[in-house]
C-alpha positions in Angstrom: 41.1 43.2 22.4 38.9 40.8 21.1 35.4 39.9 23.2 33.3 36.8 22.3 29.3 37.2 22.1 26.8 35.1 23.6 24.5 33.6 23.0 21.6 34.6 25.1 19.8 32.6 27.4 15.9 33.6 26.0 14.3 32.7 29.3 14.6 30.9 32.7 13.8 27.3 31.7 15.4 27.7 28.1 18.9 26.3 27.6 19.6 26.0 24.2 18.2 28.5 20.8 18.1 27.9 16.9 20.2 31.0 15.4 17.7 31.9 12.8 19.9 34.4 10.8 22.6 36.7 11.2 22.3 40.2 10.3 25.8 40.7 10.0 28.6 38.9 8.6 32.4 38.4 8.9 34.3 41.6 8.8 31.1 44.1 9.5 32.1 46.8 11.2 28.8 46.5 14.5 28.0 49.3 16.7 26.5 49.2 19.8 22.5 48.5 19.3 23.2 46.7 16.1 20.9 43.4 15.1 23.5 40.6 15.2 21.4 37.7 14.5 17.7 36.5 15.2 17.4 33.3 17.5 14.4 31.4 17.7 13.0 29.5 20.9 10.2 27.5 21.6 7.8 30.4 22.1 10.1 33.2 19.9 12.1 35.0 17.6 14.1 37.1 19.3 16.7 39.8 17.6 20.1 39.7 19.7 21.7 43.6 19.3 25.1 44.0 20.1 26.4 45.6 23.5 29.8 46.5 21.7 31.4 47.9 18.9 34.2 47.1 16.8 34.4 44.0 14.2 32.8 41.0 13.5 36.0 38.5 13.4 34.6 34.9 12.9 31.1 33.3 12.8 31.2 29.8 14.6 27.7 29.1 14.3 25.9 29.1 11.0 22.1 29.6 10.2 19.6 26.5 11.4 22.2 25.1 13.6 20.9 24.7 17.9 23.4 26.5 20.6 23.1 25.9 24.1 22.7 29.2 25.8 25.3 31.5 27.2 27.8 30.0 24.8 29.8 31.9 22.2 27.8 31.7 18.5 31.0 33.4 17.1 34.9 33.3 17.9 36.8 36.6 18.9 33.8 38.5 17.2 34.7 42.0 18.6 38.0 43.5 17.8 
């Protein structure tokens, strides 16, 4: 079954992050404790690691691009 990531929420007041890169790309195969992509806030970079396994289906949001926080970076990732 497929499980969506995301995107953390860095901090209390912080409700958006800049995905700065992704560590792993379409089709990886991701353990638990992986680096899945590096997000940057006003203070940060932060490394996100995975809390599942399985594969990395489809990357929604790419490099540079601003996400809201607690919203899905990726589609289906996990599968």
């Amino acid at each position: 079954m497929a499980e969506p990531i995301i995107m953390p929420k860095p901090g209390q007041t912080m409700e958006e992050a800049t995905l700065v890169k992704w560590h792993k790309q379409e089709g990886d195969v991701v353990k638990k404790g992986d680096v899945l992509f590096e997000i940057e806030t006003d203070k940060a970079v932060l490394e996100v690691e995975s809390f599942q396994e399985g594969s990395l289906l489809k990357i929604l949001v790419k490099e540079g691009e601003t996400v809201p926080a607690e919203t899905p970076p990726t589609e289906s990732p996990m599968k």
